[in-house]
C-alpha positions in Angstrom: -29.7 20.5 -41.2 -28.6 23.8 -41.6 -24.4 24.8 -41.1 -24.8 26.6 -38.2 -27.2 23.8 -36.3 -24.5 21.2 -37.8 -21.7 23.5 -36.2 -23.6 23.8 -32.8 -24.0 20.0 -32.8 -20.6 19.3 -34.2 -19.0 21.6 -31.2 -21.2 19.8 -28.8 -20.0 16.8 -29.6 -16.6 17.8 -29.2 -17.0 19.3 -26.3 -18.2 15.7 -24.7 -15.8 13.9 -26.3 -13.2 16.6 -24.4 -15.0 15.9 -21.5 -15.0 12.3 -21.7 -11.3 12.8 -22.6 -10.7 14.5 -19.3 -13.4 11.9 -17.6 -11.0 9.4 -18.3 -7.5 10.8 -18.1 -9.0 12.2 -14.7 -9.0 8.2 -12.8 -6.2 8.5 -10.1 -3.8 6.2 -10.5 -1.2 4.5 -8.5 2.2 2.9 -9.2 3.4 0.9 -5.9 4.9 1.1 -2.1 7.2 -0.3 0.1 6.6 -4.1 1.0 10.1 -4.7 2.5 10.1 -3.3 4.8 6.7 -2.5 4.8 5.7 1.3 4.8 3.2 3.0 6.9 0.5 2.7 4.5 1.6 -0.6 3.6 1.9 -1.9 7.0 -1.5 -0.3 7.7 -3.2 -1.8 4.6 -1.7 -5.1 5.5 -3.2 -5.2 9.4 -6.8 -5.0 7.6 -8.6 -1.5 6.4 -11.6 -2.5 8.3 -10.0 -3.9 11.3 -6.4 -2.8 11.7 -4.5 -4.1 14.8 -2.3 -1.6 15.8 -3.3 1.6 17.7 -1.7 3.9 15.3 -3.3 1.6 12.4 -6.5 2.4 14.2 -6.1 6.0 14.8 -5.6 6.5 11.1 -8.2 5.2 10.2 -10.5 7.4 13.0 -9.3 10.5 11.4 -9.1 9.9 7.6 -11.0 6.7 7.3 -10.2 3.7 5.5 -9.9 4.9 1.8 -6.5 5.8 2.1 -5.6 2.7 2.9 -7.5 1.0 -0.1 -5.2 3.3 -2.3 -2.2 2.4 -0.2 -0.4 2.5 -3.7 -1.0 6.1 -4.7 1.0 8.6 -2.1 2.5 10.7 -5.3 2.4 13.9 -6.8 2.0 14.0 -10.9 3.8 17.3 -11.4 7.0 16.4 -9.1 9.2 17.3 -11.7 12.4 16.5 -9.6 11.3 19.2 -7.6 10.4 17.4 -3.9 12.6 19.4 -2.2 11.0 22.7 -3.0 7.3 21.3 -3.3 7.1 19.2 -0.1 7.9 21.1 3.4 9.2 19.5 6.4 6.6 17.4 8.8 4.7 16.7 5.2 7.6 14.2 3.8 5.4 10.8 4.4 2.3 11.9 2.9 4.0 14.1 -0.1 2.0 17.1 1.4 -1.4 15.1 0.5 -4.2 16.0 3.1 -5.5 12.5 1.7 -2.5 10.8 3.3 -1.9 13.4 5.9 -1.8 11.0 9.2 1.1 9.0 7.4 2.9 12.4 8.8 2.2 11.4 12.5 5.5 11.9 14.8 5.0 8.7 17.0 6.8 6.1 18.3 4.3 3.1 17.6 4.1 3.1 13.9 4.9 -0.5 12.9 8.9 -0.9 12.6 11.2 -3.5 11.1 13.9 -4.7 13.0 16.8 -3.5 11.2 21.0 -3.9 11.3 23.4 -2.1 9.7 24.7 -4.0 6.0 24.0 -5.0 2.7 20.3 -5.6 2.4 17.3 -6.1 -0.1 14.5 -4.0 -0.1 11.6 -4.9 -1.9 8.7 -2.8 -3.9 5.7 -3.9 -4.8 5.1 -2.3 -8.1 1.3 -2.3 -9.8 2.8 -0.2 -12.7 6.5 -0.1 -13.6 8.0 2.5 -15.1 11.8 4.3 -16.3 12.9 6.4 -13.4 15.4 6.2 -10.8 14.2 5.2 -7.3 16.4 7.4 -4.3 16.2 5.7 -0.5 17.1 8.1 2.0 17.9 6.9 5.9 17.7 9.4 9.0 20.6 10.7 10.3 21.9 9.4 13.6 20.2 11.2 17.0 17.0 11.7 14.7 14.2 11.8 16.7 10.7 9.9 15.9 8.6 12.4 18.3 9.1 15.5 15.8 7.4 15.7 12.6 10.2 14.0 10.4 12.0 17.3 8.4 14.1 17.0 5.5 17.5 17.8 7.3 16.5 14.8 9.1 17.1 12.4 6.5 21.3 12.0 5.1 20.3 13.4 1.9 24.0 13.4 1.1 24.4 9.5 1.2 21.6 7.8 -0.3 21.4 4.1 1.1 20.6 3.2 -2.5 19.8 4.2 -5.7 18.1 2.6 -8.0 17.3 3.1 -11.9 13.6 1.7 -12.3 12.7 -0.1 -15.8 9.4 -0.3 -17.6 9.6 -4.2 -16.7 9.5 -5.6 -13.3 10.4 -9.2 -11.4 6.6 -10.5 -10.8 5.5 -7.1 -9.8 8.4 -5.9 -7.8 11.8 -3.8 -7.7 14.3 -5.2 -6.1 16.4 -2.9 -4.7 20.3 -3.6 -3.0 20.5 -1.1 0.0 23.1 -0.6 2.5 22.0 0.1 5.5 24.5 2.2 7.9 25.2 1.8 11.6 22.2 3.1 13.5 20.6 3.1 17.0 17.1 2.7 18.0 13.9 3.4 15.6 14.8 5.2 12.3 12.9 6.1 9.2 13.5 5.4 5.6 12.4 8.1 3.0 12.1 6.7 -0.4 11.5 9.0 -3.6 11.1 7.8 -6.5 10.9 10.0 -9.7 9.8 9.1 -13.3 12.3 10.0 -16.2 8.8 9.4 -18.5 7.1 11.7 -16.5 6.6 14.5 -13.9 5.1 11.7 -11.2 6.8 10.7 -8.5 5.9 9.0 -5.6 6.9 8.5 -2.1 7.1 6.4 1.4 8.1 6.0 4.7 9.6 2.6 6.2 10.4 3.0 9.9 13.1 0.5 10.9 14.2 -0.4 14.3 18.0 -1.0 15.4 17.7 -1.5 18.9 19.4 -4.3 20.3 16.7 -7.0 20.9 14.6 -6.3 17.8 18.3 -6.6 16.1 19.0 -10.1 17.2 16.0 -11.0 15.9 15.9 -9.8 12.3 17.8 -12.9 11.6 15.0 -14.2 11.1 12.6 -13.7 7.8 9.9 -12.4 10.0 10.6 -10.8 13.3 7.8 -10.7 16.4 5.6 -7.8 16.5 7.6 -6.6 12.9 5.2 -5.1 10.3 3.6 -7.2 7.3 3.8 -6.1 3.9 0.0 -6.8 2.2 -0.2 -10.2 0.6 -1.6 -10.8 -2.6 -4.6 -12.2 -1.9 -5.7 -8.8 0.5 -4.8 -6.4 -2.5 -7.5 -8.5 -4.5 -10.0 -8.1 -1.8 -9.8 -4.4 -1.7 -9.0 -4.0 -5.0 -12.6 -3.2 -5.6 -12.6 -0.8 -2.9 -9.9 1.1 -4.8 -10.1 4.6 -6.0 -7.4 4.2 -7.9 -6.3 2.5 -11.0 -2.5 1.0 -11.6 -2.3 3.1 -14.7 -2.0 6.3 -15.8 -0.8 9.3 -13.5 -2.0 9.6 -10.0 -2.9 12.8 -8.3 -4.7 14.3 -11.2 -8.0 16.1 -10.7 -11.5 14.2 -11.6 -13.4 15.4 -14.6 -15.9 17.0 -12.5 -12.9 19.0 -10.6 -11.5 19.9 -13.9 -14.8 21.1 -15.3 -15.6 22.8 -12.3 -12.1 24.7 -12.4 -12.5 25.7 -15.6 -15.9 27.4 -15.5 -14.6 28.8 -12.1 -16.9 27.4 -9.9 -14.8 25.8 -7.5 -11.4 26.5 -6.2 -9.2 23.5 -6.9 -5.7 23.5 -5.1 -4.2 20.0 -4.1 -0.9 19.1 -5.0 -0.9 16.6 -8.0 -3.2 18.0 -10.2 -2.8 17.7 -13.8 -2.9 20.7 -16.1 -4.0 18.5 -19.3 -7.4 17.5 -17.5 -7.4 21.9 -17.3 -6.3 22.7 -20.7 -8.9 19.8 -21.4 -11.3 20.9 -19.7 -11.5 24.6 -20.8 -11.0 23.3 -24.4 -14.2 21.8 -23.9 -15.9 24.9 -21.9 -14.1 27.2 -24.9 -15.6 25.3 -27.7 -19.1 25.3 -26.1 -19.3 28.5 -25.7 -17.6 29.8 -29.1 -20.8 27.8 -30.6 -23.5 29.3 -28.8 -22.0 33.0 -29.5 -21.3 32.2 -33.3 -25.3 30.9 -33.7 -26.4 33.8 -31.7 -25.0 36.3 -34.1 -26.6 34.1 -37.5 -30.2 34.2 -35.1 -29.7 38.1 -34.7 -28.8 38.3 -38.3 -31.6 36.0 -39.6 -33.8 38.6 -37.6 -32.1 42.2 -38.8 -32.8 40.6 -42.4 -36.5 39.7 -42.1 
């Protein structure tokens, strides 16, 4: 084999094996929610993809269909970069400005809610992949008002109800995570935020809690009437197949055929959470293809001008 049909084949091959790089950096992947109390997406997941119970629940899953729920671990964006503030704008806060997760953003007053009082609690977080960060939980202000798109002036970003430094270990797939809960009427909203110190990702949910006086009374109890359920193990089996996403990796980043296509410029890619290495990857791969076929057309035109 001649060096140029040896570099042609050679660049090939890298060029797949960039492309089966980015192929495989390029599976979304999801790192947890809210279990207690349940998020939205939680709550939804846990009332059944396929047959959810409550109207919201159902209404969700009329306009974006059941695969969110299926990756009801995976509202995040991978280039965060302690940046949600800036990234996210207000009435986008619940589905990190994801169109994916966009009726999470709904301003109702029927999305499942915990009964709630003020004190000490324990929230808990189901984690599918743990990792160093420090985990934020942010409560609405008092007078906040559940028929408005929730804003983030909304939320008492001055007094964090807990914060909480995440480890690359977890307790049987879960954070716990102390809170404290201030005094609060009627249905409020809990923003969590949690931000990776080994990473960019960060991911986010919203826990609507209820602090009105008969749901109050009875949150003594473990499980309330009518309060939302938090997925048990044995449904995130089930649809665990149904899953787009993995419990690895970084979620939000483009798939290999997105990354190809941005790179060649055939297709405007633009949702929040993509990751520039599938790009770089990507056009590395394009780059390397293409370097080959111009190097062996110069040694053909040359072989020619010779003979």
């Amino acid at each position: 084999m001649s060096w140029s049909r040896r570099l042609l084949a050679a660049s090939a091959v890298g060029a797949g094996a960039l492309v089966a790089t980015t192929a495989a950096a390029g599976s979304a992947a999801a790192h947890g929610a809210m279990f207690g109390p349940p998020s939205r997406i939680a709550a939804c997941y846990a009332e059944g993809p396929e047959t959810p119970k409550s109207q919201v629940c159902k209404d969700l899953v009329a306009d974006s269909g059941t695969q969110p729920l299926y990756d009801w671990n995976e509202v995040n964006i991978a280039s965060a970069n302690g940046q949600s503030r800036q990234i996210i704008p207000d009435g986008h806060l619940c589905s990190a400005n994801r169109d994916k997760y966009r009726a999470l953003d709904w301003a109702r007053t029927d999305w499942p809610a915990s009964p709630a009082t003020a004190g000490a609690k324990t929230f808990d977080f189901r984690v599918t992949a743990p990792h160093q960060g420090s985990m934020k939980l942010y409560i609405t202000k008092a007078g906040y008002d559940p028929t408005k798109p929730l804003k983030w002036s909304d939320l008492d970003l001055a007094a964090p109800v807990a914060v909480y430094d995440t480890a690359r270990t977890s307790d049987n797939g879960y954070y716990h995570v102390n809170v404290n809960l201030p005094q609060r009427t009627g249905r409020q909203l809990v923003y969590m935020v949690w931000q990776r110190s080994d990473s960019p990702e960060a991911f986010y949910g919203c826990s609507d809690l209820d602090f009105g006086a008969a749901t109050a009374a009875a949150a003594v109890g473990p499980q309330a009437a009518n309060a939302p359920l938090a997925p048990t193990q044995a449904q995130i089996d089930a649809g665990a197949a149904r899953s787009t996403v993995s419990h690895h990796g970084h979620g939000g980043d483009l798939t290999a055929a997105e990354a190809v296509a941005a790179a060649s410029g055939t297709a405007a890619v633009g949702r929040p959470g993509q990751g520039d290495l599938l790009l770089g990857l990507a056009g590395a791969a394009l780059l390397s293809a293409t370097a080959s076929g111009v190097y062996l057309a110069r040694r053909i035109r040359g072989a020619a001008v010779s003979a």
